[in-house]
C-alpha positions, 0 to 999 in steps of 0.5 A: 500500500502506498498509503502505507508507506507515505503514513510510515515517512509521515510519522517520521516526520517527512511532510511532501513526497510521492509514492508511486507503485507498479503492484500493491498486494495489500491495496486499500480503500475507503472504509477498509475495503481491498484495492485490486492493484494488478501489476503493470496495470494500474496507476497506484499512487500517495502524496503526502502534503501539509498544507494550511488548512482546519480539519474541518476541511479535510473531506474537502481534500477528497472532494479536490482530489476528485477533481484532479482525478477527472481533469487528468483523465480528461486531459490524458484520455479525452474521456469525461470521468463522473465523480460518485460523492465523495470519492470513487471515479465512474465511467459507465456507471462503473468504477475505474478509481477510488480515492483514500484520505488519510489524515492527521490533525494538530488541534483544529489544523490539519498535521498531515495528509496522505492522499492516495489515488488508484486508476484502473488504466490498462486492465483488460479484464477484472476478477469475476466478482467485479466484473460488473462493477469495475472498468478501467481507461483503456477498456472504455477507450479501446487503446492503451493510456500512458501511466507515466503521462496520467501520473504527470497530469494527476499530480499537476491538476492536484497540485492545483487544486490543493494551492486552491483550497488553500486560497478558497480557505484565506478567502482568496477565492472570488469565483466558484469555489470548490463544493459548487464545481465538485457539484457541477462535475458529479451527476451524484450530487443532486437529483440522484436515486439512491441507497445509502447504507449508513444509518439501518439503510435508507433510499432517496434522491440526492440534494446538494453538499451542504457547507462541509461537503457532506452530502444531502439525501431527501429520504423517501420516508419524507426526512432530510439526511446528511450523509456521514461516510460514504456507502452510497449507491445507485438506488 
């Protein structure tokens, strides 16, 4: 696990690197799920950061990661990535990344960050258990993709949207500021059908991120729920 790795340097006390892997064997995900990291596949990197921002904004870093996902394949690829809030990339409907935040805190500001991305890139094929449920770049492109060239435009379109964050946090920002364009670019955000697993499990339509960046669903049974930690679906 590269997140593994960049936390190990980070308690050492580094605070910037990258790591970059060819294979994980013990790739993870959001909420303690396995990444399948395929050898010579797949795109598995962390960044390690500490820029100067309160806790409260670290949900905002997967949200500004998304973004910076989306606009290098776009760049790379041509091909246009929707974001499932708060952190995994769909093409088709089906996952081909997933993003992992890992933080530290020092009272209300953020110590550290680990930011770890993994693109399904040249996957020909997946496990038949997620078959269904993943893709990668080159299978909805029909033709291989350059990891060296998706790295190079990843960590260029997330350094920028880091240096934005930071200056949306000292009120530098005079346009769109982040949640509004994580809004524009995932079809998740509002007006969505979906299921949530969280809180017994419940169905209804998205409706907006409210001013932390959680997302809100209108419940079928009539309530307004904020959703906490993910595990949203298609409903």
């Amino acid at each position: 696990s590269t997140n593994a790795l960049a936390l190990e340097a980070a308690q050492a006390g580094a605070r910037v690197g990258v790591w970059v892997a060819d294979e994980q064997t013990a790739g993870r995900g959001r909420g303690g799920h396995g990444w399948h990291s395929a050898a010579g596949e797949g795109l598995y990197l962390s960044a390690l950061i500490a820029p100067p921002l309160p806790m409260t904004m670290a949900l905002w870093l997967s949200l500004a990661t998304g973004l910076a996902a989306r606009a290098a394949i776009r760049e790379v690829t041509g091909m246009k990535v929707d974001i499932r809030w708060p952190n995994d990339l769909l093409l088709n409907r089906r996952k081909c990344g997933g993003i992992l935040v890992e933080t530290a805190v020092d009272g209300a500001m953020l110590r550290y960050a680990v930011i770890g991305v993994g693109i399904n890139v040249n996957h020909a094929g997946f496990p038949a258990e997620l078959e269904a449920l993943a893709t990668s770049l080159r299978m909805e492109s029909h033709g291989e993709v350059s990891r060296e060239a998706l790295l190079s435009a990843l960590l260029r379109a997330l350094d920028k949207e880091i240096a934005l964050l930071v200056q949306e946090h000292r009120g530098e920002i005079a346009g769109a500021g982040l949640l509004e364009r994580f809004a524009e670019a995932s079809s998740w955000v509002r007006g969505k059908r979906v299921k949530v697993e969280e809180g017994g499990g419940y169905t209804g339509l998205t409706n907006g991120l409210d001013g932390r960046g959680f997302l809100l669903v209108d419940g079928d049974d009539g309530v307004m729920r904020t959703v906490l930690s993910g595990g949203v679906r298609e409903g």
